[in-house]
C-alpha positions in Angstrom: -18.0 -3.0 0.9 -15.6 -1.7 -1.3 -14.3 2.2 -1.0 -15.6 4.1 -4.3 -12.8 6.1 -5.7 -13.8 9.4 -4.1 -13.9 7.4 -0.7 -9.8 6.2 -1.5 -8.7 9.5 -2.7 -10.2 11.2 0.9 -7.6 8.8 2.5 -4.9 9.3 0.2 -2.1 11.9 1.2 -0.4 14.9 -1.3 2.4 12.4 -1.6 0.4 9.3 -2.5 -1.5 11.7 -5.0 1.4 12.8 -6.1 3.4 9.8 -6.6 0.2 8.9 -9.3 0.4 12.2 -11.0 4.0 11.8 -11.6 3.5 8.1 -12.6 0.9 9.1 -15.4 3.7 11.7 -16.5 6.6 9.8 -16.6 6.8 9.3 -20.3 6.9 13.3 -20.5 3.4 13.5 -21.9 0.5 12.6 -20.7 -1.5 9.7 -23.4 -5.4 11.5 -24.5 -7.0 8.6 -23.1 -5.5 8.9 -19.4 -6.5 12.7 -19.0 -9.5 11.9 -17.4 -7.7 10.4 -14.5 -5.3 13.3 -14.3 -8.1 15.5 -14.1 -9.2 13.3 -10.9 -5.8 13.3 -9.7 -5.5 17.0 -9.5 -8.6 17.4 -7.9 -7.8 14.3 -5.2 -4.4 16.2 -4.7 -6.0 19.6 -3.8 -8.6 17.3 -1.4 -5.5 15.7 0.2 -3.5 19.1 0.2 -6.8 20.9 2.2 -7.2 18.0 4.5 -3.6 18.2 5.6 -3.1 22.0 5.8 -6.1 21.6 8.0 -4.9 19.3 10.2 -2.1 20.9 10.4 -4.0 24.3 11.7 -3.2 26.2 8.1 -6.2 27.2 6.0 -5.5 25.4 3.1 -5.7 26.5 -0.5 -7.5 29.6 -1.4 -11.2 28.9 -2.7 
């Protein structure tokens, strides 16, 4: 079975995340159509960002 994309972004680190934020960015603005996968980017990066500041015995980001 194939991992949804929630299931690959909970395995992703804050640099993987990162990488495909700067990626959608690199033309210095960010194309109407792709905003929607920004918007699931930022939210997979403060996933990935909680989950390591966790494992790492920090509290994460502020809720």
């Amino acid at each position: 079975m194939n991992p949804t994309p929630a299931d690959r972004d909970s395995v992703r680190s804050v640099a993987q995340v990162n990488a495909e934020i700067r990626e959608l960015w690199s033309g210095g603005v960010l194309p109407e159509e792709r905003r929607p996968e920004y918007e699931r980017l930022v939210v997979a990066w403060a996933r990935a960002h909680r989950t390591e500041r966790a494992a790492q015995g920090g509290a994460g980001l502020a809720a």
